[in-house]
Structure formats: C-alpha cells, structure tokens
C-alpha distance (Angstrom), angle and dihedral (degrees) to the residues before:
residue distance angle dihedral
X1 . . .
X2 4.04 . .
X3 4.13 122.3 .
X4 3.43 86.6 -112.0
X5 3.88 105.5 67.9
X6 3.78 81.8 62.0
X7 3.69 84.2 48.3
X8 3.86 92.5 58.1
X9 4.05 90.7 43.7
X10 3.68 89.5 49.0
X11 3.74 85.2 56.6
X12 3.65 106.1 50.3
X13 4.21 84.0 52.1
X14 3.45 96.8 50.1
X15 3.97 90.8 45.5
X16 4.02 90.6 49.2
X17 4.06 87.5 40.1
X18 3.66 90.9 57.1
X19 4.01 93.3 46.5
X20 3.73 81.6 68.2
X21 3.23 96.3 54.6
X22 3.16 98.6 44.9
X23 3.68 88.6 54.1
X24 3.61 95.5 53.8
X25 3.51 80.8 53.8
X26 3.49 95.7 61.9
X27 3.98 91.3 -114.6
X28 3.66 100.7 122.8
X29 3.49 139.2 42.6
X30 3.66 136.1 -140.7
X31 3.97 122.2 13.9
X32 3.92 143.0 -35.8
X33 3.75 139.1 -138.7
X34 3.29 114.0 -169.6
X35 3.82 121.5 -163.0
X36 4.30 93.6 -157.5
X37 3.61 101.6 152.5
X38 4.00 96.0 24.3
X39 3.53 100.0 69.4
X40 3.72 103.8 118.1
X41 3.63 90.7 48.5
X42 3.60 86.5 70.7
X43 3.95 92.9 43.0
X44 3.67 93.0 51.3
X45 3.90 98.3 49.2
X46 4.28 107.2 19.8
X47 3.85 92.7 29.3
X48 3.78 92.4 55.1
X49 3.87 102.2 56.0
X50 3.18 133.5 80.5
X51 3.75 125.7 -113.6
X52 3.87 90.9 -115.5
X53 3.98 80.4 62.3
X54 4.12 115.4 68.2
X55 3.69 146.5 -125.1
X56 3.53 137.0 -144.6
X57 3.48 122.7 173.8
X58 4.25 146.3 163.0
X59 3.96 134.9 -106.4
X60 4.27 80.7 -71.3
X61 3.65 92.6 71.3
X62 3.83 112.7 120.7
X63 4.14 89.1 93.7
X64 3.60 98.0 45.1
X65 4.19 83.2 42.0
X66 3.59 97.4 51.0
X67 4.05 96.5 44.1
X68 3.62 84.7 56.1
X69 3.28 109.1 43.4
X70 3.53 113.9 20.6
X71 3.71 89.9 -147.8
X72 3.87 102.5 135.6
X73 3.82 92.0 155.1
X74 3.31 98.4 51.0
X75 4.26 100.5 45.3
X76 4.11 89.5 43.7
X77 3.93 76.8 56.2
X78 3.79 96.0 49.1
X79 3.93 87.2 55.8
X80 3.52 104.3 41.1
X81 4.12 87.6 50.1
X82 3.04 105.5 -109.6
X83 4.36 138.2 157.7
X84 3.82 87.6 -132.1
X85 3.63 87.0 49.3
X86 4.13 108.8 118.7
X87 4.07 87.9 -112.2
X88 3.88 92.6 24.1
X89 3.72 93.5 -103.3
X90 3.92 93.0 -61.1
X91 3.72 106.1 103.6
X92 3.87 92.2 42.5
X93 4.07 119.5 -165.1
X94 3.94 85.9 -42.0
X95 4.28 102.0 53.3
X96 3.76 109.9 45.3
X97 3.97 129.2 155.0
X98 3.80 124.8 162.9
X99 4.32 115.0 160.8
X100 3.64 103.1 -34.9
X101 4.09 98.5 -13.4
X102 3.73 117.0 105.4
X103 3.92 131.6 165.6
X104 4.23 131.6 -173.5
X105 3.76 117.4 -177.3
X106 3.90 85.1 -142.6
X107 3.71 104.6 106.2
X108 3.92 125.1 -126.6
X109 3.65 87.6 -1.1
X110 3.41 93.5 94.8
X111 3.66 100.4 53.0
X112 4.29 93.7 73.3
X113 3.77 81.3 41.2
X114 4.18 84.0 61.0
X115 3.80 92.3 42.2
X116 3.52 95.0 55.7
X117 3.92 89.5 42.4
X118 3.71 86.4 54.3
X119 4.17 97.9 39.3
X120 4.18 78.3 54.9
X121 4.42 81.3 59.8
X122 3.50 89.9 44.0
X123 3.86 98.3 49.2
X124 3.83 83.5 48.7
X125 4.19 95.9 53.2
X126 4.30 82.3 -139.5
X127 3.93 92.7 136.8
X128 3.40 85.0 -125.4
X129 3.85 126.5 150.8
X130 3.61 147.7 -166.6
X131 4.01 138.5 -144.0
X132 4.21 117.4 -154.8
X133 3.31 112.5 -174.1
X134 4.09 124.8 -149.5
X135 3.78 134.2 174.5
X136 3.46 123.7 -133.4
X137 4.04 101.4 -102.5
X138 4.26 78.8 61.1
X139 3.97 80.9 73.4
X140 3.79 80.4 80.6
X141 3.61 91.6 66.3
X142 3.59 124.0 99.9
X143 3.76 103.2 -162.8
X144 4.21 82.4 64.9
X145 3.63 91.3 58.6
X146 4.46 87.8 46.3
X147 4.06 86.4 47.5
X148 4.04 91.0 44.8
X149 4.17 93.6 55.5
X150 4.18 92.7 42.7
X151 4.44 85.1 46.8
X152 3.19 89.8 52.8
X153 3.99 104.7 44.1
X154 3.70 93.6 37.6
X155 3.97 91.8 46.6
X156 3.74 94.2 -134.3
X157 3.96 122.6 178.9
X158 3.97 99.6 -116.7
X159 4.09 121.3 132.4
X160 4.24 101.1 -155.1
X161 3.95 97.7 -161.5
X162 4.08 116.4 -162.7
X163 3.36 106.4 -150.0
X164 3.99 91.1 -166.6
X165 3.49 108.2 -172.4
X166 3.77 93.9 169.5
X167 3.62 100.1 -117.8
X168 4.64 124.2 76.7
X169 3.92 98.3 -155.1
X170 3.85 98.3 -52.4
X171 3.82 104.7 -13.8
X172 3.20 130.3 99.4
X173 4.04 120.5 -120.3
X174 3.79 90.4 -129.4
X175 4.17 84.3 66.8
X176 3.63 105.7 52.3
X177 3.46 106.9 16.1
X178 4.28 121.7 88.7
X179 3.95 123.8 -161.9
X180 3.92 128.3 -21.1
X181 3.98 127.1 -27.1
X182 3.74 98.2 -145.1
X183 3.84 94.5 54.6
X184 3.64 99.4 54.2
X185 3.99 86.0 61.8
X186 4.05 89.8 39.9
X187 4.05 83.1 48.3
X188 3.78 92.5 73.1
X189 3.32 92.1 39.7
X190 4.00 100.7 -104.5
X191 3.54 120.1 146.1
X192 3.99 119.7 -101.9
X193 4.15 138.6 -152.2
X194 3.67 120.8 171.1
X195 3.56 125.9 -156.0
X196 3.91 141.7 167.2
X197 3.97 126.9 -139.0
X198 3.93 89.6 -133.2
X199 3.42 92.4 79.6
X200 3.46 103.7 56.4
X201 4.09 104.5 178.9
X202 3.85 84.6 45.1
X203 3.82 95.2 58.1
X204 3.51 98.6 51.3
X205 3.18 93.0 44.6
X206 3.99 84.7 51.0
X207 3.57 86.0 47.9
X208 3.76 96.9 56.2
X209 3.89 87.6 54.5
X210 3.49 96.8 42.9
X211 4.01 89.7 53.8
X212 3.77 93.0 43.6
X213 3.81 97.6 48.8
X214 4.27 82.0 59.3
X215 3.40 92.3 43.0
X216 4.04 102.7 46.6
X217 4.06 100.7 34.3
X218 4.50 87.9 34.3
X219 4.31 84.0 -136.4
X220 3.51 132.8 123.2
X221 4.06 126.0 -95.0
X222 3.77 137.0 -174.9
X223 4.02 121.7 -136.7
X224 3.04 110.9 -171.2
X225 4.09 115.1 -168.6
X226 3.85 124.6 -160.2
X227 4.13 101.0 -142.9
X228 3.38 138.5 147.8
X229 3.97 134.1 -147.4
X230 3.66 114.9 -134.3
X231 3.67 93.9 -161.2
X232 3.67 129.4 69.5
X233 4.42 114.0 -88.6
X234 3.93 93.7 -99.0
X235 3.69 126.2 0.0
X236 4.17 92.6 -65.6
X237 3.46 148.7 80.7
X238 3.95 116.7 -14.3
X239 3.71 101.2 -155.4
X240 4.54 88.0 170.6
X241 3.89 104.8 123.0
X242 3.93 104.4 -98.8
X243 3.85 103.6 -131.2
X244 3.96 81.2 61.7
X245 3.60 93.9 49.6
X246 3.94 93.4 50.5
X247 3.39 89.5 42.3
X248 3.60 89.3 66.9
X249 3.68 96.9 40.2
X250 3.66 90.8 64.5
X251 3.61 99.2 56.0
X252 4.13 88.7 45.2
X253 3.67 110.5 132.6
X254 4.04 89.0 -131.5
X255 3.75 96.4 42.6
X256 3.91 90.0 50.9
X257 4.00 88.2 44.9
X258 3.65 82.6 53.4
X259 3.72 97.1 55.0
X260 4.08 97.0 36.3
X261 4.01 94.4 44.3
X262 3.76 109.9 22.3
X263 3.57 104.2 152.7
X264 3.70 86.6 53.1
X265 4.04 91.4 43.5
X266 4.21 92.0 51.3
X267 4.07 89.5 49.6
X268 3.75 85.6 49.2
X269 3.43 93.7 46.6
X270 3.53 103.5 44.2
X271 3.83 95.7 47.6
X272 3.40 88.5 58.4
X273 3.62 108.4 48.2
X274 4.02 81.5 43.2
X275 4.22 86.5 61.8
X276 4.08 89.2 35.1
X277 3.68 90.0 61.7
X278 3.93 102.1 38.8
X279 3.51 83.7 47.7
X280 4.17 94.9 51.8
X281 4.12 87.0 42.6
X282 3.51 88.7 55.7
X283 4.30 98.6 38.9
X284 4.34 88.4 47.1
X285 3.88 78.5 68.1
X286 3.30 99.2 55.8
X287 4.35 127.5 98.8
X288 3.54 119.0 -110.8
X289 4.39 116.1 -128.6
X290 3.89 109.5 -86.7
X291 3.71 120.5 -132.2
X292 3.73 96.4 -112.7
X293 3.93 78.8 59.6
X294 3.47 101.6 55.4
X295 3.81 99.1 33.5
X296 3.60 132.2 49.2
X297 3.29 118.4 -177.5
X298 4.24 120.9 -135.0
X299 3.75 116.1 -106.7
X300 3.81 115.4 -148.5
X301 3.98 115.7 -127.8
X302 3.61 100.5 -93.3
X303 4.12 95.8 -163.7
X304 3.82 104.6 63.1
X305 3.91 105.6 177.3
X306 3.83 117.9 180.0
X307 3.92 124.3 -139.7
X308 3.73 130.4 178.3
X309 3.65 124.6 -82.1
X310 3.75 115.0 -112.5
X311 3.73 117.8 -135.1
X312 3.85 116.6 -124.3
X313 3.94 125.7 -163.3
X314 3.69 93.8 -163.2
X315 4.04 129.7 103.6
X316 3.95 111.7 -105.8
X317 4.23 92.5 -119.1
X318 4.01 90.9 46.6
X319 4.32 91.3 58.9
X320 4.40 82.6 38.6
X321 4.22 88.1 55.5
X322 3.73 94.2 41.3
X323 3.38 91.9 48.4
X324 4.12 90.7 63.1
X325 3.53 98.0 39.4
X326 3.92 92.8 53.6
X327 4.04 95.1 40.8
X328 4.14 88.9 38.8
X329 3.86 85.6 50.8
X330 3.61 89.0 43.0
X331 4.48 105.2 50.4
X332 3.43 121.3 19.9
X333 3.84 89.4 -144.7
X334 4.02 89.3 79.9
X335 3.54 108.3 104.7
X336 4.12 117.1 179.4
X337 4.03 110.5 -149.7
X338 3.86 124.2 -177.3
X339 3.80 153.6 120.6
X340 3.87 112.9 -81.2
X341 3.83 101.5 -7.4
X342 3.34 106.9 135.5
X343 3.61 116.6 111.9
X344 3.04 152.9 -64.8
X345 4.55 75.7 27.8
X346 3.68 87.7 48.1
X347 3.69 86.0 -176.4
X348 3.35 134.7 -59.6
X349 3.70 99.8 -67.4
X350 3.62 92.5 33.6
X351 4.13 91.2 -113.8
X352 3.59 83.2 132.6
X353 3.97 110.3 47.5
X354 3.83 118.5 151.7
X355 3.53 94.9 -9.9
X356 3.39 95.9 123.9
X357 3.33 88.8 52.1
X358 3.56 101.4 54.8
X359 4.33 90.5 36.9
X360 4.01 101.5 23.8
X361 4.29 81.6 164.0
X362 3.57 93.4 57.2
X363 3.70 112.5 28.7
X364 4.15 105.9 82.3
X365 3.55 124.0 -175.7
X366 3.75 122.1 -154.2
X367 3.62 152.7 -128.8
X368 4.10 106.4 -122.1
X369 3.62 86.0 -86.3
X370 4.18 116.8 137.8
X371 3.79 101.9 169.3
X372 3.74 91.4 40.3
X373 3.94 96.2 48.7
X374 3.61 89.1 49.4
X375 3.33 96.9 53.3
X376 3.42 94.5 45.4
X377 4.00 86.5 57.1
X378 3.85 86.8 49.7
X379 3.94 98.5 60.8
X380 4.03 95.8 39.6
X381 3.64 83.6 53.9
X382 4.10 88.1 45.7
X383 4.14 87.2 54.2
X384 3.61 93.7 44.9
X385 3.45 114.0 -86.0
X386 4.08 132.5 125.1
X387 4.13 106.9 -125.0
X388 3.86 123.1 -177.5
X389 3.51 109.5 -164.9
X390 3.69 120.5 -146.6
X391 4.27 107.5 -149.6
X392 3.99 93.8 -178.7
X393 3.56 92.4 -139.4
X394 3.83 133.2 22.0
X395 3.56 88.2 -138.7
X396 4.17 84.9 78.5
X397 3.54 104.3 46.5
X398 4.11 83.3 98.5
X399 3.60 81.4 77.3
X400 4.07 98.3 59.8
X401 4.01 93.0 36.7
X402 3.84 87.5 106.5
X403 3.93 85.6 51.9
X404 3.98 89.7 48.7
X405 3.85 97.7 35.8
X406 3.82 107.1 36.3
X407 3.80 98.0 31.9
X408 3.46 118.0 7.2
X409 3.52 99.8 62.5
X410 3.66 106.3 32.3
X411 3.00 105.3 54.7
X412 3.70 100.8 87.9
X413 3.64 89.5 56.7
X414 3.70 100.9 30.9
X415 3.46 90.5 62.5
X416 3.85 97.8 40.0
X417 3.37 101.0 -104.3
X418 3.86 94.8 -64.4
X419 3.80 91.4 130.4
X420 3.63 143.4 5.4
X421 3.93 143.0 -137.2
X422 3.67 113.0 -142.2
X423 3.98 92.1 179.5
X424 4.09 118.8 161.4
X425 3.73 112.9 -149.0
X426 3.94 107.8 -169.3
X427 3.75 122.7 -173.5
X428 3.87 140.7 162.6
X429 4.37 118.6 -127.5
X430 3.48 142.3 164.4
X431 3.78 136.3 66.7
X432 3.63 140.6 -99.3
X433 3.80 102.6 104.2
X434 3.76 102.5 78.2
X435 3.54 95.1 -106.3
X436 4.08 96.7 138.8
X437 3.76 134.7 -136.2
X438 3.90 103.8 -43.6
X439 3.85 96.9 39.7
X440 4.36 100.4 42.0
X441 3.62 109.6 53.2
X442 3.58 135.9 128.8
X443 3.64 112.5 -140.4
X444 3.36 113.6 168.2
X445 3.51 103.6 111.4
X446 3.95 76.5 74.3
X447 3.72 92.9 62.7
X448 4.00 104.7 42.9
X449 3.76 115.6 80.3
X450 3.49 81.3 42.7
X451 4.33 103.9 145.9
X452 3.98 102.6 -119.8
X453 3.71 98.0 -2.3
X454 3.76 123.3 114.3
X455 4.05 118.2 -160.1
X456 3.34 125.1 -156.8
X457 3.65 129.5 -174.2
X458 4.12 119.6 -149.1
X459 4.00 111.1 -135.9
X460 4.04 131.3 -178.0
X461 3.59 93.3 -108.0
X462 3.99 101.2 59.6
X463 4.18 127.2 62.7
X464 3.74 104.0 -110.1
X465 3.55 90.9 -147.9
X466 4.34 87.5 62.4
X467 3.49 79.7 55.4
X468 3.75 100.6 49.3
X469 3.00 96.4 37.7
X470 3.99 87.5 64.8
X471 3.66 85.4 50.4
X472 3.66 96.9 58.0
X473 3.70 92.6 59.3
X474 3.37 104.2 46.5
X475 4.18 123.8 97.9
X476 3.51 100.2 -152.5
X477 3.52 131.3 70.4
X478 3.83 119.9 -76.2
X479 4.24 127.8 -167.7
X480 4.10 107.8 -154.6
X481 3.88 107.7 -156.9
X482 3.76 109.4 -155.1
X483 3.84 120.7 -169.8
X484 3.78 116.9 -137.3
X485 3.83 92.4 -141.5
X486 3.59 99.8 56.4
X487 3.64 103.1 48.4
X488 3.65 87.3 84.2
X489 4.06 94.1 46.4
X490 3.76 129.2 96.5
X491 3.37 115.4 -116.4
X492 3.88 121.3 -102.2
X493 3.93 96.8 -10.0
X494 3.85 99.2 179.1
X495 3.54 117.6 -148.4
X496 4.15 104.8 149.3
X497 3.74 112.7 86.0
X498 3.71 122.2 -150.2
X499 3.81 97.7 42.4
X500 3.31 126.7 98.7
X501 4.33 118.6 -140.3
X502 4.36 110.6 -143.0
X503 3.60 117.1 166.4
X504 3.75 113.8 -158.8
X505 3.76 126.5 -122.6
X506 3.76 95.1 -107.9
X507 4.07 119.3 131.2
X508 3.36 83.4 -111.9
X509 3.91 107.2 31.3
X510 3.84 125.2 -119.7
X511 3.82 103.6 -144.2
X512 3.79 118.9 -138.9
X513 4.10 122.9 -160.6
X514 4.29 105.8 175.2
X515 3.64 136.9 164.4
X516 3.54 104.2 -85.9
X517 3.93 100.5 -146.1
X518 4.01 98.8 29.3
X519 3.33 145.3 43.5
X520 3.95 125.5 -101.4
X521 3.51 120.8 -104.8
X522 4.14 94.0 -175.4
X523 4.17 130.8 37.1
X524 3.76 110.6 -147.0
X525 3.81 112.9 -172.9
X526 3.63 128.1 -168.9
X527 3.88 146.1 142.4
X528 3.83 145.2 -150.1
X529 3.50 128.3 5.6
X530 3.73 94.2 -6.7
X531 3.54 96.3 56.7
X532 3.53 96.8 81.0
X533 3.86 91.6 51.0
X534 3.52 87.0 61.6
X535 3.38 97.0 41.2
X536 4.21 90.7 63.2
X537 4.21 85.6 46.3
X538 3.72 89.9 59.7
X539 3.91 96.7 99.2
X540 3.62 92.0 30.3
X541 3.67 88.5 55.4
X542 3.97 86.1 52.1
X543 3.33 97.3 53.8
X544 4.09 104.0 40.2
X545 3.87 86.0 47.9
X546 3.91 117.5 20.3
X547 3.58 91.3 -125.9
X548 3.67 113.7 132.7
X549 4.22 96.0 -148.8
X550 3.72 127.5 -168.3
X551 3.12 121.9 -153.2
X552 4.15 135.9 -134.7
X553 3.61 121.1 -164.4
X554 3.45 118.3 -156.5
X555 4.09 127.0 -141.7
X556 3.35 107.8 163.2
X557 4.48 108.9 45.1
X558 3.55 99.0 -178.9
X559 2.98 126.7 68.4
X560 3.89 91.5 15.0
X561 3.66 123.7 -142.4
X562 3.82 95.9 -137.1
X563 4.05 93.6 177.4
X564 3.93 93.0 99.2
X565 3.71 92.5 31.6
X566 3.95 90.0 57.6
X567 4.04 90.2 34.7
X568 3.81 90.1 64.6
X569 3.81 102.7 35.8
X570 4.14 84.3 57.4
X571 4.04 86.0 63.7
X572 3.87 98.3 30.7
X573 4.15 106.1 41.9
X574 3.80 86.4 -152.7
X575 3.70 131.5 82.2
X576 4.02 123.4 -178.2
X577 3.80 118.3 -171.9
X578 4.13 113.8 -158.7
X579 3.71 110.2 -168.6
X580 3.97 122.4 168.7
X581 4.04 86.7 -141.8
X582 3.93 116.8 78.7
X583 3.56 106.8 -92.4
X584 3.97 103.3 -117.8
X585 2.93 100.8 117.6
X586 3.47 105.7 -10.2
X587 3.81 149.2 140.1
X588 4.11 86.7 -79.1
X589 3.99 82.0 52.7
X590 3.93 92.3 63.1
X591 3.91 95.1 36.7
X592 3.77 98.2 48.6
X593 3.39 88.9 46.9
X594 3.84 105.8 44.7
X595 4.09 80.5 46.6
X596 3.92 93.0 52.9
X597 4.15 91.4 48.9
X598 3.39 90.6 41.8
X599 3.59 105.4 49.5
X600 3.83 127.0 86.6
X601 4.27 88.1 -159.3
X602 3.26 129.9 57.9
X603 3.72 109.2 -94.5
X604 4.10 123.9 -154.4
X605 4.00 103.3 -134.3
X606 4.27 133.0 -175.0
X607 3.34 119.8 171.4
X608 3.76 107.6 -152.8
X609 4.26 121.6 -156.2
X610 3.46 151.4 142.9
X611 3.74 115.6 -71.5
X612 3.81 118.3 -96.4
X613 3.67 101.9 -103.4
X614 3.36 135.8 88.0
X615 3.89 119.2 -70.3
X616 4.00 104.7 -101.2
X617 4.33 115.4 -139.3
X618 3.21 91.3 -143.7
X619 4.23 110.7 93.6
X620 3.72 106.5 -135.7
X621 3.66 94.7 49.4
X622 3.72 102.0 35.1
X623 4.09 82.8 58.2
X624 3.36 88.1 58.3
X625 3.36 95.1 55.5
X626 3.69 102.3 44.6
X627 3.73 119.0 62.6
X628 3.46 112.2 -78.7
X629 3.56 142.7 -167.5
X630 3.97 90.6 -113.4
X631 4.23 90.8 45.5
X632 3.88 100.3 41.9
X633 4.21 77.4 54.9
X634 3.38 89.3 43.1
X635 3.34 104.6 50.9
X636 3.82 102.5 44.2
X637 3.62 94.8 51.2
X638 4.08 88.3 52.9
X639 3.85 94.7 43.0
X640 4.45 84.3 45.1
X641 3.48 97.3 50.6
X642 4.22 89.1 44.4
C-alpha cells in the first residue's frame, strides 16, 4: 500500500483535529464528530468510487466527506460558517452534500433515503452505485431493518457499511445491542463482508471487493467494519476507561505509520497543517450567507380572477387513476409507490388499478413499511425522479413523519439549495365508513406548518387532475390528502339553486359557491371531505339562521392563500371554519387567527370540528362525532345567537 494513502488519512485527522481547535477557539458553532481512528474506513469505501457513484452518510461524516470529495476548503468553510462554505454554513459538520455526497445526522433515516437514490440508478441501467454508511447504535433503528427487506427483494445496488466502533454516544454495545451484526444483514438474505480498520491494506482491499460485488451483480451488500474512535462521540466528555482507549491508539494504523516511517509521517504532517492553516487564514476572511439569502419569503397571487366551475359526471378516483396512467405514459420519471397496488387489487381504494400492468418498471408494491417507502420516495426524488407515495391510510403517515420532517423537507435548504426533493406523499383520511379509531382520522393539522411542504386537500368540487397536474411540476415536496368518501362521488354535482360555483385561478383552485342575487352576510371556509357536507347545508343554513353564507373551498391548506378568505370576511363580518379534524390546533386555528391579525374590524369567528376523541366504528355515534349536517347547523346558530 503506497505512502500516500497514509497521506490522505493523515489529512482527514489533521482537518477534524483542527475543527477542535478551532472550536475551542470559539471559531465554530454547533457540534463535531470526529472520525480519528476511522479514517481508512472512509478510504476503503468513499475513496474508491467514483463520483458518478454516491454517498450517504451520518452526523460522523467529515472522513467519508473528505475521501470523496477532496474538498478541504470548502468543508473547513461549512464549519466555520461561512458563504463559501460547501452548504453555505447551514448544514454545519453534521448536513453536508457536494455532487453526489449527502449526510443527515438523523440516524437510519438515511439509509431508505440511499435505497431510493440507488433504485433511481437502477431504473436508469447507469451501473451506477451508492455507499450509506451507519454505525452500530443505528442497529436500533427500525426503518434499517424496513429498508434491508425492500434491498433485498427489489435487488437494488446499495453497499450499507457498519462502521461498529463498539460504543452509540456513551454506551457500550454490550448494553443495547442483542445477538450478532452480520446475521441480521444475512437474515434478509443480503450479502455480507466484514472487515477491521487495523489492517489497513486488508480493508481496502476489502473495500475494492465489497464495491465490485455491487457494481458487477447490481444487488445490495453489507460491510460491516470493526473500528474504533479514539476521540470522545462529539466534542465532550469521554467517560471510555483510558487503558482501553490507549490500547487502541497503539495499534492505530496512523500511529504505527508514525512510529515505522517517521520522517515520512512529519513531511506529511507538516505539509498539511501548512495548507490547513493558509486555508483557515484565507476562509476567516470570508462573509457569512445573509438572511435575505437563505430565506425568501412566499408572495400570495395578487390577481385572483374567478371563472365558472365546470360540471363533471365522473367519480373522484376514476379522474385520480387517469391522471397516472396518462402522466406515467407521458415521463418516464413517474414512479407509483404503495402498499398492495399491484393489480388486479390496485390498492385498496383502487387509485392504483392496472398500473402495473400498463408500467410493470415503475409501479412497486411494498412490504408494510411507512418510513421505508417514504424514504425511498425521498431519494428517487433527490436523483431526479417524480414519486407519489401511496400511505394506504392517513391514519399511518405518523409513521413516515421523520421521513417528511427530518428529510423530506430540508433538504432543499439544508443543503443550500444545491438540490431539491419533489416527493408526492398521497394518502386517504377521514371518517364515515365505520372504520374505527386507527383507520378514520383526520390528521392534517400534523402536516401544515410543515417547513417546505405544501398540503393540499382533494374535494368533490375541483378536477383532481388540475390539481395533479400542479403537483407534477412542483420541486418541493407536496402531501395529497384524499378523502375516502369522495372517491366514489361525481365531481361538482349541483343541486342548490340560487348560487353561483367560480373557482379561482390559483394552481391549486380556491372554490367559490355565493348567493347569486345578494350579497353574503357570513364566510364559511372549509376543505376536503367535509366540504361537500357543507356545501348541501348551505340553504339550510339560510333558512335556520337568516344568514346568507358564502362559501370558500379550499385546495391547497398549507400555505393558505388568505386573499379571498380576507376579501369576503371585509363584506361579511363573520367567518366559520368547518374542518373534519378536531379543531386544536387545526386549519380553523391558522385561519381565525391570520383573519383576527389581519383585520382592521372586529370579526365574529367559530371554528367548527370533530370532537376530540377518538372516531367510534360504530355509525350512530361516529356521526355524532364527525361534523354533521345537524351539528354544523347546530353550532352556528348557538355561536350566532351568543
């Protein structure tokens, strides 16, 4: 093995030994992982790809960064927070991404986030591969185990490597950590090396294998890498026994190259803390991003012009499946991802029927596996692709928040805006079919506020293939809400007379239903599946109270487009917000309240919801808990006559 592998281990300590001290120096901010003792881990798996390959890696990334990259400058940037850092100083030592090299300090998350990126390869037939590397406390996380089955049946070309240096933060492997390592990769069938950083001409040799089984037979493999990390987890406390620590220092591969080659080691050594510190003399110069660089704030559409609403004969889920067959027939970037959709099922609202059929290639049904599948959906849409995601019921998108929250939408900023993650998360909610407390709910107020993430909510009065169609182009991350009740409606059946029915010219259209002779004295807004409930309470409402109420009809829920909301509540004085959800902090949360700070008058506001208990099966009761027509009547006339 040549001098100057040492030479490139040498430099990825000295670069993580002077992040130290140039936090005890008060020079950078936040936290740091170094990788001192795990350096030819990194040189035997990231240093022997190519860049058309990949990289995902954890908050002890520097190593695998630098072996990749060979940007110095640019990561002793990134953690002294700087603009010329490689993520502008946002990500920090934790959150790097330069080509094809990304890192998340969330642990085991990333992994389906590498599976998809590599399923994206596959779909492609590039021969191109991808590295994600774990530590051994991630072996706690269930998501790997998820990613690990759907590798293994789908045959994607991803290397997992384990760098298992014993210890997850301060606790010892012996505590937390049941049975053997290799066999829970062997269990699903992947392929498995096993390697140790002591030997260093044997793990790059390892390496080489490793990447070249991946490569050749395009299937997954699991390296896993005895190490150990002579400095503490972060930049704190070490509370490791110190006989075992120096034990392991004297059988490091740099401390022994040190001792067998010194005159070699000190020329090494002092080359590179020569470049380190022209390189931090220059960087200390350098601005930092500005606010108005990083955020931009979103302008409303100032020009809302109203057209009539067309009247469609068709069921809700037949315009949702023609919309994927025409726009799956039309890019080949369209991938289709869910829980039982293969045909003739076609999942279990039928969105999906005869895709796979039609687009075998890009149609994948999965294990019951939420994180995973959403994960999966993040890194397709990271290489370039357009996934919809298919969570069978609302109820389980708890399971892929991480997914949504941690990854999905931060990446675009995270990373400085070098890429983005146009991901489509669709999933059925709400009640009225019996289906009980784990199977009914309405959780979107879970999924607005969401940084980066628009939601939208389908109704019965707009053409889900407008709205789709909006979703297709955009380069962020989207959620699609889907009501269970509608899918078998026809869109826009009219049956009040004297109101007229606009839609706006939104993306995602605001629908309108007013008196057609008169003004309105009250603004109701609502959204989804409920919408159309209120919708046939209109008159009813009219003639129990006197109040003449126009109704807005939400698409897209977050962010709002208050314009029409606040356009109407100027005339009417009055603003009701119906939500299916219970209204804790809800959608009628952020409208009464944008309305209230907003408004020079004094406004009258009810929010009007589902009551904050689980949704009963049985029909009589789980009515009375969901809006109904007799409540939503109920309600306003109590809250009117107040």
């Amino acid at each position: 093995m040549t001098h100057q592998i040492y030479r490139q281990a040498l430099k990825i300590r000295e670069v993580e030994n002077k992040f130290l001290e140039l936090f005890s120096q008060g020079k950078l901010n936040g936290t740091v992982h170094t990788s001192v003792g795990q350096e030819f881990s990194a040189l035997a798996f990231a240093g022997q790809i190519t860049s058309d390959d990949f990289i995902f890696s954890n908050h002890r990334c520097h190593g695998h960064y630098l072996a990749y990259t060979q940007d110095t400058r640019g990561l002793l940037a990134e953690l002294m927070g700087k603009k010329s850092g490689t993520c502008g100083g946002v990500g920090s030592s934790q959150h790097l991404c330069k080509g094809n090299f990304f890192s998340n300090g969330i642990q085991g998350g990333i992994v389906p986030v590498a599976a998809g990126f590599a399923l994206a390869n596959k779909l492609r037939q590039n021969g191109n591969i991808g590295i994600v590397f774990i530590g051994d406390g991630t072996l706690g996380e269930g998501v790997l185990y998820e990613t690990f089955n759907i590798i293994s049946k789908w045959e994607i070309p991803l290397m997992i490597v384990c760098e298992n240096n014993s210890y997850a933060q301060s606790t010892h492997q012996s505590i937390n950590l049941a049975g053997d390592i290799l066999k829970r990769a062997e269990a699903f069938g992947v392929k498995t090396f096993h390697s140790n950083t002591w030997a260093a001409e044997q793990i790059m040799q390892n390496g080489k294998d490793s990447i070249d089984f991946v490569r050749a037979e395009q299937k997954p493999a699991f390296h896993l890498v005895d190490t150990y990390r002579l400095n503490a987890h972060s930049k704190g406390d070490d509370d490791r026994d110190k006989s075992e620590i120096a034990d392991y220092a004297k059988k490091d591969p740099i401390n022994v190259f040190a001792e067998t080659e010194t005159e070699i080691y000190k020329k090494f050594l002092k080359e590179i803390n020569i470049e380190l510190e022209n390189y931090v003399s220059e960087i200390e110069k350098h601005h930092e991003l500005t606010l108005s660089e990083y955020y931009t704030k979103i302008k409303e559409q100032e020009n809302v012009e109203w057209s009539e609403l067309e009247e469609l004969n068709i069921r809700q889920v037949q315009l949702i499946n023609e919309f994927f067959k025409e726009k799956m027939a039309s890019s080949e970037k369209t991938v289709f991802i869910g829980e039982d959709v293969l045909s003739p099922y076609g999942g279990a609202f039928k969105v999906a029927k005869d895709l796979s059929t039609m687009f075998s290639d890009r149609v994948f049904s999965t294990p019951i596996s939420e994180a995973a599948i959403t994960g999966i959906g993040n890194g397709l849409a990271l290489a370039g692709m357009k996934p919809y995601v298919e969570i069978m019921f609302g109820d389980f998108t708890t399971l892929a928040l991480d997914q949504i929250i941690n990854h999905a939408s931060k990446f675009y900023h995270m990373y400085n805006k070098q890429v983005t993650c146009p991901v489509v998360i669709r999933t059925p909610m709400g009640g009225g079919r019996g289906y009980g407390p784990t199977h009914s709910q309405t959780l979107d107020k879970f999924l607005i506020g969401i940084d980066n993430v628009k939601t939208i909510a389908l109704n019965i009065f707009v053409n889900p293939k407008t709205i789709l169609e909006a979703v297709q182009l955009e380069e962020h991350p989207v959620v699609v809400i889907e009501n269970k009740t509608d899918y078998g409606k026809k869109l826009n059946q009219r049956n009040l007379k004297n109101y007229k029915f606009l839609k706006s010219n939104h993306a995602y259209p605001i629908v309108r239903i007013s008196p057609l002779k008169s003004e309105p004295t009250v603004t109701i807004v609502s959204y989804g599946g409920v919408s159309g409930l209120v919708a046939n309470q209109l008159l009813d409402i009219f003639s129990e109270t006197d109040l003449k109420p126009e109704l807005l009809i939400l698409s897209k829920i977050n962010p709002i487009d208050f314009q029409p909301i606040m356009q109407s509540v100027q005339k009417t004085k009055k603003l009701i917000v119906i939500e299916e959800g219970s209204i804790t902090g809800g959608i009628g949360s952020e409208i009464v309240s944008f309305v209230s700070e907003h408004s020079n008058e004094y406004v009258f506001c009810k929010r009007i919801g589902a009551l904050s208990v689980p949704i009963p099966s049985v029909k009589e009761l789980e009515s009375n808990v969901l809006p109904s027509e007799k409540s939503i009547i109920q309600h306003i006339k109590t809250s009117i006559n107040q």
